[in-house]
C-alpha positions as CSV (number, residue, x, y, z in Angstrom):
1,X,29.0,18.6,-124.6
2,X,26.5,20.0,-126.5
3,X,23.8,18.7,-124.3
4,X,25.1,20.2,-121.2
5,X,25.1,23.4,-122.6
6,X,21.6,22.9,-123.4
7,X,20.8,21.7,-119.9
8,X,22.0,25.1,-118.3
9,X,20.4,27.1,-121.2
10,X,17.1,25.2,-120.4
11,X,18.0,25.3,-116.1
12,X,18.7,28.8,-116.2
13,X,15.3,29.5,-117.9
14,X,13.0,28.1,-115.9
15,X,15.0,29.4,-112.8
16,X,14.7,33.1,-114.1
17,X,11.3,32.6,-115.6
18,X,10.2,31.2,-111.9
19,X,11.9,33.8,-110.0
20,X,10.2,36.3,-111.8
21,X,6.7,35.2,-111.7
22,X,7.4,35.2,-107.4
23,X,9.1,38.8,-107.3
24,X,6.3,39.7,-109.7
25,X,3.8,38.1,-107.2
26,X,5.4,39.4,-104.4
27,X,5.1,42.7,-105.3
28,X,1.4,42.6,-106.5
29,X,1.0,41.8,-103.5
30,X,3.2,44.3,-101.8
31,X,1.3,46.8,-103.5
32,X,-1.7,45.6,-102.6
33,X,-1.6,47.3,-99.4
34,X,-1.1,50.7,-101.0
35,X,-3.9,51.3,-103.1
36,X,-1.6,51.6,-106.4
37,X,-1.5,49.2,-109.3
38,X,1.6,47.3,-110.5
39,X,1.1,49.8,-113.5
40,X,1.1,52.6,-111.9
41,X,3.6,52.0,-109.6
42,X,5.8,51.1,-113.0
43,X,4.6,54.3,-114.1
44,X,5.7,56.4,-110.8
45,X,9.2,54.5,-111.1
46,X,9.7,56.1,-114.8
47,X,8.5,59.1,-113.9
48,X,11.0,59.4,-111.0
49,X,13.8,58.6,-112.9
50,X,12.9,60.7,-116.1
51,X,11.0,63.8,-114.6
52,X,9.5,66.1,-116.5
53,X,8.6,63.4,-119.6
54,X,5.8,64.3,-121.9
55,X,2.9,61.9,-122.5
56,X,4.9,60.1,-125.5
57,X,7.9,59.9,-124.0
58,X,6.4,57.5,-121.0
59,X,4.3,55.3,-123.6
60,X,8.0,54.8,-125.4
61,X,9.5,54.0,-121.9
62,X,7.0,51.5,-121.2
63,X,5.7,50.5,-124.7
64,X,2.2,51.2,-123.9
65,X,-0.5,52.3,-126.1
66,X,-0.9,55.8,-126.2
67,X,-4.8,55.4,-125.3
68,X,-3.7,53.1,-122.4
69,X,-1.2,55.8,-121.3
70,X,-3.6,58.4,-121.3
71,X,-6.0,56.2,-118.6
72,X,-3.2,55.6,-116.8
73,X,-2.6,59.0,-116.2
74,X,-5.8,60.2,-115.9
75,X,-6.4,57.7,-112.5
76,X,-2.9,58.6,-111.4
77,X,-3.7,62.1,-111.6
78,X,-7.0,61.9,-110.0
79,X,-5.5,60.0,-107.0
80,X,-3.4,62.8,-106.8
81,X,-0.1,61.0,-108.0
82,X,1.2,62.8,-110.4
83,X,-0.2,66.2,-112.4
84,X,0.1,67.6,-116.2
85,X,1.8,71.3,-116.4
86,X,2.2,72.9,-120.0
87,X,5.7,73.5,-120.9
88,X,7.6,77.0,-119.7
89,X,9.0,76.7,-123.8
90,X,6.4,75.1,-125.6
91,X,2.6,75.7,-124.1
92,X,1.8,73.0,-126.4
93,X,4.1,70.3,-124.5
94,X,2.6,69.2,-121.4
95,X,4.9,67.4,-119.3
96,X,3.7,64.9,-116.7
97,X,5.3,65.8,-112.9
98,X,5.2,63.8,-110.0
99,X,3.8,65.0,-106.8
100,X,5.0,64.1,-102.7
101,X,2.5,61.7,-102.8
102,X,3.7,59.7,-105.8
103,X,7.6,60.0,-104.2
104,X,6.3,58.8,-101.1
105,X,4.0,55.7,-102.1
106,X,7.5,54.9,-103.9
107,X,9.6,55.2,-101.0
108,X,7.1,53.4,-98.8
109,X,6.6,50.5,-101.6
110,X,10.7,50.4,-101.9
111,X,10.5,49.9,-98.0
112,X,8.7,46.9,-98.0
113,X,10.1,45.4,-101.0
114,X,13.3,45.8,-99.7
115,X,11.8,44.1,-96.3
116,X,11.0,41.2,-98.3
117,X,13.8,40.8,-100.3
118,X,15.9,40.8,-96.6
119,X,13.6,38.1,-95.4
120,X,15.6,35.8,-98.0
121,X,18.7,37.2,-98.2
122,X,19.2,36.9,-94.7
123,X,18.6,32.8,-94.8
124,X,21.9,33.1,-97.4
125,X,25.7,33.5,-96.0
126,X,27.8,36.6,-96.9
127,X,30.1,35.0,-99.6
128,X,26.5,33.7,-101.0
129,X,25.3,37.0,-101.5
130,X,28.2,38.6,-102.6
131,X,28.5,36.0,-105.4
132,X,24.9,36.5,-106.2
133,X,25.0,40.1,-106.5
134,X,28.4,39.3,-108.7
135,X,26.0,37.0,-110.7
136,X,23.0,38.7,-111.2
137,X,25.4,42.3,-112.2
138,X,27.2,40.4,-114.3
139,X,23.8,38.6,-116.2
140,X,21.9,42.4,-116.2
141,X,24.9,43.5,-118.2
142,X,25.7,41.1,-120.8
143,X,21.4,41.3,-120.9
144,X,21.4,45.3,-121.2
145,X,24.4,45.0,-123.3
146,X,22.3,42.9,-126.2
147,X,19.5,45.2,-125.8
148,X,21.5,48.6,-126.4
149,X,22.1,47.7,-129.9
150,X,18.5,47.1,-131.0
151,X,17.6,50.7,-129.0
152,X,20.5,52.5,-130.8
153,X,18.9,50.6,-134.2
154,X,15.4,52.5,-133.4
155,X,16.7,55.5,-132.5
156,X,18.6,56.2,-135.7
157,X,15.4,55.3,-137.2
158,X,13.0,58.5,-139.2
């Protein structure tokens, strides 16, 4: 029995592990056609869905280096993605903001991705795919549920 289980902890692995390196692939090379790193992209994606974050708040949210961060930023603002306002409460504070540009390289990126991700899903049959999305909801919860833990750990943290 007990080498069963460790056939499907060792098949389900390599099957994540190697679907991840393609949809990482994939979208390198997705973004390829935008003139955007996978880095910034990741960076526009955050931004989106936490506006108004300060500088430290986006090098938490993607456990980057401050100094790595701050290069980051500077590129994206000089390609006119995103731009650095001081705080109306704090002039200290400056928050980053995202400009059209940035919401529209992610809505044209999301496009294609999307395009690509139909391009497989349509070679699978309905009850397929709904299982699948049943599956992979169903994995990114009990995965999100082990992380929350350790977050709430670090957080309670001085």
């Amino acid at each position: 029995m007990a080498e069963v289980f460790e056939r499907y902890v060792e098949e389900t692995e390599r099957l994540l592990r190697e679907v991840s390196v393609i949809i990482k692939k994939r979208g390198r090379d997705i973004l390829d056609g935008f003139d955007i790193t996978p880095p910034q992209f990741n960076a526009l994606l955050v931004l989106r869905d936490w506006p108004d974050m300060t500088m430290g708040e986006l090098c938490q949210r993607m456990y980057l280096a401050c100094s790595t961060a701050t290069d980051l930023i500077d590129r994206m603002e000089r390609n006119g993605l995103i731009n650095r306002e001081k705080d109306a409460a704090d002039r200290r504070v400056i928050r980053l903001k995202m400009r059209e540009r940035g919401f529209q390289i992610i809505e044209e990126v999301m496009i294609a991705r999307k395009r690509y991700v139909q391009s497989i899903l349509d070679k699978v049959e309905v009850l397929e795919k709904e299982k699948l999305v049943d599956s992979l909801t169903w994995l990114h919860a009990l995965m999100t549920e082990e992380i929350r833990p350790a977050a709430r750990g670090k957080e309670g943290r001085g």
